[in-house]
Every structure is written in structure tokens, then in C-alpha cells.
Steps between C-alpha positions, in 0.01 A plus 500: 500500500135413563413873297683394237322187469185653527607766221598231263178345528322838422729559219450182387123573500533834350653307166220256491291809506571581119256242384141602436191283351257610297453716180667750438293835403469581137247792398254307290463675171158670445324618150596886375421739193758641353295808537147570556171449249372816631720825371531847680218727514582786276735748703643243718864407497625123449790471750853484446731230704586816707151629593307198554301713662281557799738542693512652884142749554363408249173709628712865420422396129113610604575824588249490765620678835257237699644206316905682626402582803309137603671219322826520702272498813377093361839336574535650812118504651307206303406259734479227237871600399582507871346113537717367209845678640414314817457171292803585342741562832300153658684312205821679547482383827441138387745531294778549773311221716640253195821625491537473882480124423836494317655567847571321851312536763710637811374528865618462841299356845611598861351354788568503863339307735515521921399192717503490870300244742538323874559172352885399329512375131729474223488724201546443131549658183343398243529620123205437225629528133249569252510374115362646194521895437489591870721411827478587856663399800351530853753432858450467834657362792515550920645303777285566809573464834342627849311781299762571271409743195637455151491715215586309156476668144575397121562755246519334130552646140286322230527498078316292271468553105251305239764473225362615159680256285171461254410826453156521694536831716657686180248409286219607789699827511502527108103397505458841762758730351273451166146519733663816674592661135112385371346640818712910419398438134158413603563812767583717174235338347231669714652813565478564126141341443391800814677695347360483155153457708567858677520656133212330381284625770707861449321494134180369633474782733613733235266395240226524776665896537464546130154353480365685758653841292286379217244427734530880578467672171242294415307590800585909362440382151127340630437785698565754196296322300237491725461869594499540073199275525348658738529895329379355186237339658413834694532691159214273349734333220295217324845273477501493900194322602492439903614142460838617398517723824425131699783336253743747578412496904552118483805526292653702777380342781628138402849676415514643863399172649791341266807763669349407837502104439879551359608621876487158616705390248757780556485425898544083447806556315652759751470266771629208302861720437484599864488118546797387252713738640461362850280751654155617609255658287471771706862567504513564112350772352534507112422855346288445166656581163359540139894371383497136348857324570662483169566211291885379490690406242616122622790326299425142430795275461500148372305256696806269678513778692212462679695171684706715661281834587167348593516422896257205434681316290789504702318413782387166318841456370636444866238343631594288190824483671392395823355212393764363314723523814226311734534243256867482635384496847233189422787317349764561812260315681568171331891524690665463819462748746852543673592726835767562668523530892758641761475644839798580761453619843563512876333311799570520867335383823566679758498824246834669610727421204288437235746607211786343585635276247418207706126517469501590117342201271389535132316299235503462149281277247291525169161328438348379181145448443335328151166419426440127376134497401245766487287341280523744269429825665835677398446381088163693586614787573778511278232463226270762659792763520537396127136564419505845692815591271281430162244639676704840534577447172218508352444801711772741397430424126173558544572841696715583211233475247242670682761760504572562117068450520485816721740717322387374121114606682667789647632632116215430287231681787771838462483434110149504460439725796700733294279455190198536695543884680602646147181412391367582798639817491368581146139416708529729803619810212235438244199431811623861708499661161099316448432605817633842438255512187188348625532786811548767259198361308268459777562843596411663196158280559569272143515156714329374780698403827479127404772575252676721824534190693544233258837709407585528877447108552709435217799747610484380861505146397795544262712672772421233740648249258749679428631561845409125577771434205750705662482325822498159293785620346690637881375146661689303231799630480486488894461073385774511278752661712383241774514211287852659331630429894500871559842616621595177622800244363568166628837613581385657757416165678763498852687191678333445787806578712419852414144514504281821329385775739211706451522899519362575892192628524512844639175548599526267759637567842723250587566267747667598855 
């Protein structure tokens, strides 16, 4: 009978609990193009609604073994990535603290206690009941006599339960579901911007490789010319006077201090990808290669669809989220608090018998608690959980413009990028072919070696640019498929319940 009381009281609580205060989440709408200014570079695809494409490793479009063979390793090994999954599993974990709330509490307290002494007294019991969200009971009793030693005990079963009849706890458990969901987006978030920073440095490094090639033949090319110089000048040919022996020596010698200088260069970036992929420098040895990584072919779909694949925005969007939920919580505040009580239990002095039915008791009551004047402090904080809701706001639609910024930036850099290496590929063939003439000239003693090196400078210079133009060209598509949202959808965002894991690192030894 006195369960069934107590069980129409919670299910009497349970259909209060349908009511919730507060606003109910609507995704504010944000400004977007129905496609962008900035059209395709010549040779790249526009994407279909099948293919809105980067999708998965997105790095294998490089066709750079380093780039295959590394950018897996980022997920797994990146201590930055590692530092956001953690933030990421602390707010699943906060999630399931709120939901905890929607339950009762449920314990149980045993005592015993033995008393003994020369002296004779009475005993009593005596039982404490508790109000609020928490009840105990405590018992003990003896009857001494001539040294006489009793043993009393109490052993009591305890519920209590903060009814949510306005909504509070499931809004709190809304606000973190949407903070747990904004911390993995924010967690996909950085494993794509190391990600994208782990091919940038790739190309850096490579670009390093390919100057220091150049570096190379000019140093052969320098040296060439120089031994030329210095047969002519042996031979007693008027066009070869012994300045342009000292031209040609200095010519050489600044080119061979140039390859060494580029070594630094080449060993900064090598420890910086030992670094992204979570290990030491001295644990990663990167073989050089001549081989640029090659530029993909991205498809660019229409720009709505960078609310859905760009981890960023979704991050904002449920941080968006949150908000609007702790302005539920904020308003809860302004109702009664209501809790529900009920213990049952045994008590027994001396302790032989303690469960028998004549020394069971039980309790059952609800408290209600309201707030009459806080001079204002809850209309406060309703209106500061309002502000921080504009506030995010402003923020997402901000993160989504600076998003169609990047990728419009990203588009017209490839486009003109493009523009620029055909005409600096024009350069680099018409200067090898002056150089090529001004050799062939200086050999057959009709120029002086002014007209040698002036040719060289220009050729070098040219293929510098032109490999500077290249890596421009690598580094932004890198940006674009970073700012596209790489491989990543917002579908991909879990319920907390089930929580994302991250592949386990198998370089480390694990844990006995």
C-alpha cells in the first residue's frame, strides 16, 4: 500500500515533467550565394549533388607517398587532436551527469552500535527524518544492568527525487548534448586544420627538395662556366679579361653558400612533420625527393554546402544551440523547486531481530521550495543567457562568412595562380634557351662573361618563381580543401550516448 502511494506520487511527477520553459531552438538563418563570385580554375570540376567532394583522404589526391603514408598517422598521434578528443569525452561525461538528474536518488545506511558499562540505564531509539532531497535515519537503544552489553543496529533504505516538472535538468542536458556535439565538431575541426598543416609543411619540405635540386645544377652550371673562363683566360682571349675569372668564382661561391643555407630549411621542416605526427625528430627520417605532389582536381559544389561540411561552422551552430537551452535553465529558476522523499527500514535494540516486521517503520513526504525576492538576480541572468545566445549568434554568422571569404580567397588565388605559372613557364623555356645561347656565344669568344651570367641570373630567377608558383598553387588547394571541410559532413556529428572513438594508437604500449 505505502509503494503504491509512493509510485503514484512519482507518476504523478513524471506527468508534470512534460512541461519545459524557455525557447525552443530554431537554427537562425544566415546569408548564402547561390554560388560563388569566384569560378573554377581551368581544369577543375564544379561538383555534382553526388560528389560534393573532398571526401574521406583527401591527401591520396597528392600523390605523394609521404603525404599516404603520414596523414593517417595525425588522427591517431597529434597531440593537439588527442587534447580536443579528451575535451570531447569530458563533455560526454557532463552530459550523462545532467541526465543522472532526471532520476531518484536511492541509497541505504546500516549501523550497529554495542554499549556495555558498570552502571544500569535505560535505552532508546531514536529516529531522525530528514527533509528536502535527502533522508537518513540513525537508531540506537540498550538497557544496562550490572555490566550488561548491548548490541543495537538500524538498517534503512532511502529515495528522494527533484521532480522536473519545468523543464530545468532537460534543458541542462539539451545545453551539454549540443556543447558535447560542438566540442567533436571542434575535435574534427582540428584534426583537419593538422591535417591540412601536415601537407602544407609536406610541400614546404618538398619545395625546399626541389630548390635545393636547382640549387645543384646551378652550382654544375657555375662551375662549368667557370672552368670556360678560366681556359679562355689561359688561352689569352681578349673577351676574358681576369675580372670575369673573379665574376665567375663569386658567382659560384655565393650559389654553394645558397644549397648549404637551404639545409636548414630542409631540416626545420623535417622535424616539424616528425612533430605533427606525434613523434620525435629523431624518430623520422624523410628520404629527399626531386617529385612535387601533384595538383588535384577538387569539385566545388554550391556554397550552402559549406553549413554542413565545414567542422567550424557546425561547431558554432551548437554552441548556438547551447545557449539557447541555458536560456531554459535561467528561466526554470523563476519556479518552484519540488522533491519528493521516502525511506523504510528496520531498527532494533538489543540487535537480534532486527528484520522482523515489528521493528520496520517508513516515511514518506515531498518538499517545495520558491524564491520570493532576489532582487533581481534571476531576471539577470536570464538576460545574460539571452545576451550570450545573440552573442553566439552573431558568432556562427560571422563564422559562416569568413567561410565563403576563405573559399571565394581560396578560388581566385588557384585562378590566378594558374595564369601566373603559364607565363611563368613561357619564362623558364625562353631564359634556358638565352642561357643556352649566351654559353654557346661566350665560348666561341663573341661575348664577354657579363652576358654568361646575366643569362644565368635570369634563368635561375625564373625557375625559382616558377617553382615558388607551384608550391603557391599545392598550398592553396591544401586551403581550399580545408576550408571545403575536407572529408567531413555534419552528419557525422554522434548522440552522446554513443560517443566517437578515436583509432588506437599502435605505437604505444599499452597499459597493464
Amino acid at each position: 500500500m505505502k509503494l503504491a502511494r509512493f509510485s503514484a506520487i512519482a507518476a504523478l511527477g513524471a506527468l508534470f515533467s512534460g512541461c519545459m520553459v524557455g525557447p525552443d531552438y530554431n537554427r537562425p538563418s544566415t546569408p548564402v550565394a547561390r554560388e560563388f563570385k569566384e569560378q573554377a580554375p581551368e581544369g577543375w570540376a564544379r561538383a555534382t549533388p553526388a560528389d560534393g567532394a573532398p571526401k574521406g583522404d583527401w591527401w591520396t589526391d597528392f600523390h605523394d607517398p609521404l603525404l599516404d603514408e603520414l596523414e593517417p598517422q595525425v588522427a591517431v598521434s597529434n597531440q593537439t587532436v588527442r587534447q580536443s578528443y579528451a575535451n570531447y569525452l569530458q563533455a560526454v561525461a557532463e552530459v550523462k551527469v545532467a541526465r543522472a538528474q532526471l532520476f531518484p536518488v536511492i541509497g541505504v545506511t546500516g549501523s550497529t552500535t554495542r554499549t556495555g558499562g558498570p552502571a544500569s540505564s535505560s535505552g532508546a531509539a531514536a529516529r531522525s527524518q530528514g527533509t528536502g532531497t535527502t533522508t537518513t535515519f540513525a537508531s540506537s537503544g540498550s538497557s544496562l544492568s550490572g555490566g550488561r552489553t548491548v548490541t543495537s543496529g538500524s538498517l534503512d533504505g532511502t529515495a528522494s527525487w527533484t521532480l522536473d516538472i519545468w523543464g530545468q535538468v532537460r534543458r541542462l542536458i539539451e545545453e551539454n548534448t549540443a556543447i558535447a556535439q560542438g566540442d567533436e565538431a571542434t575535435l574534427a575541426n582540428a584534426t583537419l586544420s593538422e591535417q591540412t598543416l601536415l601537407a602544407t609543411t609536406v610541400i614546404e619540405l618538398r619545395l625546399t627538395d626541389a630548390n635545393i635540386d636547382l640549387e645543384e645544377k646551378t652550382v654544375k652550371a657555375y662551375e662549368d662556366a667557370l672552368r670556360i673562363t678560366k681556359a679562355q683566360g689561359d688561352a689569352g682571349i681578349s673577351a676574358t679579361p681576369p675580372s670575369a675569372v673573379i665574376t665567375a668564382q663569386v658567382a659560384l661561391e655565393s650559389a654553394q653558400a645558397s644549397l648549404i643555407g637551404l639545409g636548414v630549411a630542409r631540416a626545420q621542416y623535417a622535424h616539424a612533420i616528425a612533430v605533427l605526427v606525434g613523434k620525435t625528430p629523431e624518430d623520422l627520417d624523410i628520404v629527399r625527393s626531386n617529385v612535387m605532389p601533384t595538383l588535384p582536381e577538387i569539385p566545388v559544389g554550391v556554397p550552402s554546402t559549406l553549413l554542413q561540411r565545414r567542422p567550424d561552422i557546425a561547431s558554432a551552430e551548437r554552441t548556438m544551440r547551447a545557449q539557447n537551452a541555458a536560456v531554459g535553465v535561467a528561466v526554470a529558476a523563476y519556479y518552484p523547486t519540488i522533491s519528493l522523499s521516502g525511506s523504510a527500514g528496520f531498527a532494533q535494540s538489543p540487535l537480534n531481530g532486527l528484520l522482523h516486521a515489528a521493528n520496520y517503520s517508513w516515511s514518506i513526504g515531498a518538499s517545495g521550495t520558491e524564491t520570493l525576492f532576489d532582487f533581481g538576480e534571476r531576471q539577470a541572468e536570464v538576460a545574460a543567457a539571452r545576451a550570450a545566445y545573440d552573442a553566439s549568434v552573431a558568432s556562427y554568422r560571422n563564422t559562416v562568412l569568413t567561410a565563403f571569404e576563405d573559399v571565394e580567397n581560396d578560388l581566385s588565388g588557384l585562378r590566378i595562380l594558374a595564369s601566373q605559372a603559364k607565363a611563368l613557364d613561357k619564362a623558364v623555356h625562353d631564359a634556358i634557351h638565352g642561357t643556352e645561347i649566351a654559353l654557346a656565344e661566350f665560348e666561341a669568344g663573341t661575348v664577354d662573361y657579363t652576358t654568361v651570367a646575366l643569362a644565368q641570373e635570369t634563368q635561375i630567377a625564373d625557375q625559382q618563381s616558377a617553382l615558388n608558383v607551384q608550391q603557391s598553387r599545392l598550398l592553396a588547394a591544401v586551403a581550399l580543401i580545408g576550408d571545403l571541410g575536407g572529408g567531413w559532413s555534419e552528419g557525422e556529428l554522434h548522440d552522446p550516448a554513443q560517443p566517437k572513438s578515436l583509432p588506437q594508437d599502435q605505437s604505444e604500449t599499452p597499459n597493464p
